[in-house]
C-alpha positions in Angstrom: 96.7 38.0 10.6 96.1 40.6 13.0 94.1 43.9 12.8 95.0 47.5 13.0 96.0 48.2 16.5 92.7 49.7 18.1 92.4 53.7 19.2 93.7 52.4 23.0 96.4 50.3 22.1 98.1 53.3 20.0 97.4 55.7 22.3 100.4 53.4 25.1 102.5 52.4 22.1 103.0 56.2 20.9 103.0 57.1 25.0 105.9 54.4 25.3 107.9 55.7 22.5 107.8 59.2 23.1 108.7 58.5 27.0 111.3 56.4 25.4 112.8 58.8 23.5 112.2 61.9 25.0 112.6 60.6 28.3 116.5 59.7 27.8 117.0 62.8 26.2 116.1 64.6 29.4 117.5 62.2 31.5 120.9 62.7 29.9 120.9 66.4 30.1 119.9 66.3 33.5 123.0 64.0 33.9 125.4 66.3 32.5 124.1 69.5 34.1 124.5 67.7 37.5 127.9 66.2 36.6 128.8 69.7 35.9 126.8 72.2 38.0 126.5 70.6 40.9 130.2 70.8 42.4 129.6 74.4 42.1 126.8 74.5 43.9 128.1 72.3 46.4 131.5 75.2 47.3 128.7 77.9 47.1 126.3 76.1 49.8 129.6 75.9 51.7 130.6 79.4 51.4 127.0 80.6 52.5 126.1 82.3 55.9 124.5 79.1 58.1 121.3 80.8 58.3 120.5 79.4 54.4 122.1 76.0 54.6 118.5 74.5 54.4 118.7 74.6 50.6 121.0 71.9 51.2 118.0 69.5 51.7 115.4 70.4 48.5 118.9 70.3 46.4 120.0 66.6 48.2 116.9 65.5 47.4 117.2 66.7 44.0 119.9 65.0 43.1 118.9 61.7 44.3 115.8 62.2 42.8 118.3 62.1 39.7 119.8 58.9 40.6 116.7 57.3 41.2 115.0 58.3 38.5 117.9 57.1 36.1 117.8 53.4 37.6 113.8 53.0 37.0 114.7 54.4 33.4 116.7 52.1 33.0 113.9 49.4 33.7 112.1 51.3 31.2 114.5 50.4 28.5 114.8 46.8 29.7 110.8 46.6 29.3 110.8 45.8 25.5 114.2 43.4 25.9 111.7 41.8 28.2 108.8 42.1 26.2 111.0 40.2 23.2 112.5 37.1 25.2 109.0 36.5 26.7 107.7 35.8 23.0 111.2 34.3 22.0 110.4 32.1 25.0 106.5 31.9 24.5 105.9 32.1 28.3 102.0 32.3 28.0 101.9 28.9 26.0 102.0 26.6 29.0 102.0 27.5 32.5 105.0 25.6 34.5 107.0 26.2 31.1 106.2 30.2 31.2 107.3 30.0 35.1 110.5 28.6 34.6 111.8 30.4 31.9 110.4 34.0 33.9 112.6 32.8 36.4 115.6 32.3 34.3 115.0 35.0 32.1 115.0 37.5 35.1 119.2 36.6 35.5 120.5 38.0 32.3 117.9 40.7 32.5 119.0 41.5 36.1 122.4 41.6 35.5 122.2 43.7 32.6 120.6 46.1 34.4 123.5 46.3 37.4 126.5 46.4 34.9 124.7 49.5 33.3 123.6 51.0 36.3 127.7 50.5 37.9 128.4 51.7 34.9 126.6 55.5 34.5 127.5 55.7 38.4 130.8 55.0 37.4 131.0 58.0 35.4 128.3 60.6 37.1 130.0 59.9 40.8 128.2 63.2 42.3 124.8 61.7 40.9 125.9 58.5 43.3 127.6 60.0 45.8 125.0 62.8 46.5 125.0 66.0 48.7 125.0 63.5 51.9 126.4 60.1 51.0 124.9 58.0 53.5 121.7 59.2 52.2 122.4 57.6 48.9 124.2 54.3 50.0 121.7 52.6 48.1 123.9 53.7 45.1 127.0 54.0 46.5 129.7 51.3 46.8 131.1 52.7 49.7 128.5 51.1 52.2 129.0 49.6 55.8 129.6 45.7 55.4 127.1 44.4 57.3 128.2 40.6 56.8 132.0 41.3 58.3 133.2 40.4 54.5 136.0 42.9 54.9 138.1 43.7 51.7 135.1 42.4 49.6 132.9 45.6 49.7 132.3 45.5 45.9 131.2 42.0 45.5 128.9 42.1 48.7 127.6 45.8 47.1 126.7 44.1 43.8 125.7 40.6 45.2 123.0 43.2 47.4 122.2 45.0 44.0 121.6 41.9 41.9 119.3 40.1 44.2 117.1 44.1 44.5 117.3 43.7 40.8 116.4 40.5 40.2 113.3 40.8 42.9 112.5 44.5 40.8 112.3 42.3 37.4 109.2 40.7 38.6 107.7 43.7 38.6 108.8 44.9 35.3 107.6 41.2 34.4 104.2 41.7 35.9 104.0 44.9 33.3 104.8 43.1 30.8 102.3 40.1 31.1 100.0 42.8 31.4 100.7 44.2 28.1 100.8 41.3 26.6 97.2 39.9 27.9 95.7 43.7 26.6 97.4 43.5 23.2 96.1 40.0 23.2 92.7 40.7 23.5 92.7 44.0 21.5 94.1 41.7 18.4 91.4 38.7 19.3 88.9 41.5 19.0 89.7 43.1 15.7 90.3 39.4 14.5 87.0 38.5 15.8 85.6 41.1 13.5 87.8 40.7 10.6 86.7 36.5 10.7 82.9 38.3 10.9 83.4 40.6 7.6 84.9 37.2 6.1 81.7 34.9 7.6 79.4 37.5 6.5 80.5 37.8 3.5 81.0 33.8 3.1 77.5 33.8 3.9 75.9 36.5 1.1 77.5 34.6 -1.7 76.5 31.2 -0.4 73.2 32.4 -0.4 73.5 33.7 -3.9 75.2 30.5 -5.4 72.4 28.8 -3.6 69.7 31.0 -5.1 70.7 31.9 -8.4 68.3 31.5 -11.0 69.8 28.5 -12.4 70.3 26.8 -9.3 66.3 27.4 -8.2 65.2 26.6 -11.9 67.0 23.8 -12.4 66.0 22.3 -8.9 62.3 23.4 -9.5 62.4 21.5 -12.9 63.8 18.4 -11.5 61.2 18.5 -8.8 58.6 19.4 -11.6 59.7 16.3 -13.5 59.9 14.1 -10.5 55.9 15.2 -9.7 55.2 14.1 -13.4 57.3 11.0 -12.9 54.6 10.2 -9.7 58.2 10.3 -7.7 56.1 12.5 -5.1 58.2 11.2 -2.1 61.4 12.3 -3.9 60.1 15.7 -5.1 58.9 16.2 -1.4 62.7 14.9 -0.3 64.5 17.4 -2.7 62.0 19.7 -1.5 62.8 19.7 1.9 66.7 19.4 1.0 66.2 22.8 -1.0 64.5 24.7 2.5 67.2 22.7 4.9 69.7 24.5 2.9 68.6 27.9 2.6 67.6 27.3 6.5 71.0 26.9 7.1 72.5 30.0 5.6 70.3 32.0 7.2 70.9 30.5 10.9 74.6 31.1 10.3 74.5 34.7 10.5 76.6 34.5 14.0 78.5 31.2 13.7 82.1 31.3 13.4 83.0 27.8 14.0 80.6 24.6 14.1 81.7 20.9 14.5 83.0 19.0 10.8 80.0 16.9 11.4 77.6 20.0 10.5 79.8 21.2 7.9 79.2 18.0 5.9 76.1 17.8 7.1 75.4 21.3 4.4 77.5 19.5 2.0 75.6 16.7 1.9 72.0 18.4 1.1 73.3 20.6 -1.2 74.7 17.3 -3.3 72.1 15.0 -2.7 69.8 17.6 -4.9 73.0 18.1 -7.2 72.2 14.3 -7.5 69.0 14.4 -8.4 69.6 17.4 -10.9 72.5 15.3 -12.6 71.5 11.8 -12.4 73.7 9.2 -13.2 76.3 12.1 -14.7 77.4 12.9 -10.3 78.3 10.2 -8.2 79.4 11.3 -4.5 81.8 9.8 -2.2 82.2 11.4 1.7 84.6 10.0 4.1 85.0 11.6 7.0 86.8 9.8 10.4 84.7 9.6 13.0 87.6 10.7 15.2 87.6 14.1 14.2 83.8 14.5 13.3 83.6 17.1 16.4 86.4 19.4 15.5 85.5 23.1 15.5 86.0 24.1 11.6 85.3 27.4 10.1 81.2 27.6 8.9 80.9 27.4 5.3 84.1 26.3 4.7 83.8 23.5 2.3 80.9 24.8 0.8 82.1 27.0 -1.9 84.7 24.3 -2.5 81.7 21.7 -3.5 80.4 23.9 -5.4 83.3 25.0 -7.6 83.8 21.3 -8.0 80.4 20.4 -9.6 80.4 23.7 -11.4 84.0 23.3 -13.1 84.3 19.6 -12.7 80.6 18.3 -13.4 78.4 20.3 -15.3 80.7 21.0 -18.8 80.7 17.7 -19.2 78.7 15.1 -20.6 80.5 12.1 -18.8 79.7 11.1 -15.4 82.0 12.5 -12.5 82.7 12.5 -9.0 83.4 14.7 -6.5 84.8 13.5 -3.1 85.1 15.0 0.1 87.4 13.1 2.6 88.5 14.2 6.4 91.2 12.8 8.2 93.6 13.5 11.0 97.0 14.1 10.3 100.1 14.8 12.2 102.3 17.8 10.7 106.0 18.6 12.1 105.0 16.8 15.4 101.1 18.8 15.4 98.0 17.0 15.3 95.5 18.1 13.0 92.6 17.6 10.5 93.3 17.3 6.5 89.9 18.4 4.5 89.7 17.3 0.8 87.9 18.4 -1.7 88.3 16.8 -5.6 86.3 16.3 -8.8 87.1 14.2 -11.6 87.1 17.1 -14.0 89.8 18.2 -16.3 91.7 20.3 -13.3 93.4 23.4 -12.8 94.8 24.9 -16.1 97.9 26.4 -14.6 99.9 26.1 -11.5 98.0 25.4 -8.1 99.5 28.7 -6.7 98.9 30.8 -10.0 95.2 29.5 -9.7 95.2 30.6 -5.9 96.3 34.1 -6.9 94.4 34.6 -9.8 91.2 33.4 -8.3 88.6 36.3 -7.3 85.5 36.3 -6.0 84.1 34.4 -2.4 85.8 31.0 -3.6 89.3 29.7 -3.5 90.0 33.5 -2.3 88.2 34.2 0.4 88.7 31.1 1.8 92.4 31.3 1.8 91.7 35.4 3.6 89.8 33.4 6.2 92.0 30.5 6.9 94.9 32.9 7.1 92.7 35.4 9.5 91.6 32.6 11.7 94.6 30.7 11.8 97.4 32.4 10.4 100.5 30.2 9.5 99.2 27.3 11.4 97.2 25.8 8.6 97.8 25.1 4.8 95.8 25.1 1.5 97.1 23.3 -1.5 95.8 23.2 -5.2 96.8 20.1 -7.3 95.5 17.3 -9.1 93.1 15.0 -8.2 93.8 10.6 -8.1 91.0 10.9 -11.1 92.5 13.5 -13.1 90.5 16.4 -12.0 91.2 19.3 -9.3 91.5 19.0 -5.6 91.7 21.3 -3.0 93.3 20.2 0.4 92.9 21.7 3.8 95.1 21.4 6.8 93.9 22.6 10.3 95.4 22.7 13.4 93.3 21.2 16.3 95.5 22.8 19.5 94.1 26.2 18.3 92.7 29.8 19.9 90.3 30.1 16.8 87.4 27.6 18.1 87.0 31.0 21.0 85.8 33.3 18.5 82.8 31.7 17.5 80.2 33.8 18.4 77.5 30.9 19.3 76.9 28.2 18.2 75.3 27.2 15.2 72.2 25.5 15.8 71.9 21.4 14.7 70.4 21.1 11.5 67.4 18.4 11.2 68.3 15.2 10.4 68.4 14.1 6.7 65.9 11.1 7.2 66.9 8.5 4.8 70.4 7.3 4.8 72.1 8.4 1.5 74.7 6.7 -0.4 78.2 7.6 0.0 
């Protein structure tokens, strides 16, 4: 999901279409009037006293100034035909691929540009032809055959234009890489800041959820029973767990991206105290593939997932639950990837998984859907449905071959270890 084009990027798209359109308009006309005037100018020049036959030259010039000007137009309008067949082709995705199809690309485009250029000269013959002809041979058919081809001047003529063309597209296609890196890093920057609205505002209700008063009473009263209970070492634990975690949110505030590892690192401390508030009611189960434990993933992605899970799919009810949080890597129409699932053993979603998606407001399901789709547009997936258990799961697909992991704006600093091992 790209941005709003920035202040410079507007600025040569409005330049671009106006030149465009008002360009041809005065090309035209200039077309016509010569077509028309100029013969008459031509018999007047002739019928002059020798002494003014100089205004020959600044009028030649003129008119091939004419000609010439209505061949690099006509580049101009071959610049966005260009522009689309490099996307269609994706030239900037791999580097010998790009090559290859820039050089095949530049026939059609080449030849386009000779049958419309043979075309107009076909019709505005003084514009070709000029006040001196061997001036202009460069547009004229009627050149000397320098390769003793005689009774082929045409082919030789357009042979000679074809290769000048095809040697000027690489110019035009030079441009038009140009273009494409600037409009490429405008759009990375408004992304980048769009994805830092999003993380920013990931981060506030993270921190609220974290420090609500329920959350921090409920934690405090465990600990306070667990100090009663003599269960110093786990009230010191859940202790630490509880600073670990606000730690985190706070060290986030310029982290885009951090490794899965991390990510469930957060999730981890934040259910181990869930744990110890719920007893035997939450059991947890992580499995996460050590073979994509480093992949960059969006900071606090799976956190507000957790959370909805024990809120909606623990706490209600008096039963005991479990929430499970799997990563894996998948292969999707021939791209590798990482799948990220989140499920309770709750009573699921009430209506539809897409209805949910839609209806859902707020820095959950939402906003992580607004910064999956900002970060990695159609590339990835999230899908709502029922859990194995019975309950809700989410499910996360990400692509790993992906620009994203380069807007992270650093990155996010290791959390300390969690001392002893947990159960999963």
């Amino acid at each position: 999901m790209a941005g709003p084009a920035s202040p410079e990027l507007a600025a040569v798209r409005r330049f671009a279409r106006r030149y465009l359109l008002y360009g041809t308009g005065i090309l035209l006309v200039l077309l016509v009037l010569t077509e028309g005037v100029a013969p008459y100018v031509v018999e007047w020049f002739r019928s002059l006293n020798q002494e003014l036959l100089w205004l020959r030259g600044p009028f030649a010039f003129y008119a091939f100034a004419v000609g010439l000007w209505t061949r690099l137009h006509l580049w101009a309008l071959l610049v966005p035909v260009v522009l689309f067949l490099f996307r269609w082709a994706e030239v900037r995705a791999r580097l010998k691929r790009g090559i290859w199809w820039v050089l095949v690309l530049g026939v059609p485009v080449a030849a386009v540009h000779v049958v419309v250029e043979r075309g107009i000269f076909a019709v505005a013959t003084f514009t070709q032809k000029g006040v001196y002809p061997n001036f202009t041979t460069s547009f004229d058919v009627r050149t000397l055959d320098p390769y003793s081809l005689a009774g082929w001047p045409l082919a030789v003529f357009l042979v000679r234009r074809f290769l000048a063309d095809y040697f000027t597209y690489f110019i035009v296609a030079a441009l038009c890489f140009a273009y494409e890196h600037f409009v490429r890093s405008q759009e990375q920057e408004a992304q980048a800041q769009a994805l830092r609205a999003e993380l920013a505002q990931a981060q506030l209700q993270a921190l609220r959820m974290q420090v609500n008063p329920h959350f921090l009473f409920n934690t405090l009263n465990a600990i306070a029973v667990l100090v009663r209970g003599g269960e110093t070492a786990k009230a010191g634990r859940t202790l630490r767990l509880l600073s670990d975690l606000l730690r985190a949110t706070f060290k986030g505030a310029d982290v885009q991206m951090v490794p899965l590892r991390e990510e469930i690192d957060l999730v981890e401390r934040y259910l181990e105290i869930e744990e110890i508030r719920f007893g035997d009611r939450l059991r947890v189960k992580i499995d996460v593939d050590p073979g994509v434990s480093e992949v960059p993933v969006p900071y606090l992605l799976l956190q507000p997932l957790v959370e909805n899970a024990v809120r909606h799919g623990i706490a209600p009810h008096a039963d005991a639950g479990v929430v499970r949080v799997a990563a894996r890597p998948v292969t999707t129409n021939g791209r590798e990837g990482v799948e990220l699932t989140v499920a309770d053993s709750g009573p699921g979603y009430p209506n539809d998984g897409e209805q949910v998606l839609e209806d859902s407001e707020g820095v959950g399901l939402a906003n992580t859907e607004r910064r999956l789709e900002t970060l990695y547009g159609d590339a990835h997936t999230l899908e709502l449905g029922d859990a194995a258990e019975g309950g809700a799961r989410v499910t996360i697909r990400l692509p790993l071959d992906t620009e994203a992991e380069g807007l992270a704006a650093a990155e996010m600093p290791s959390m300390p270890s969690s001392g002893a091992e947990r159960s999963k």
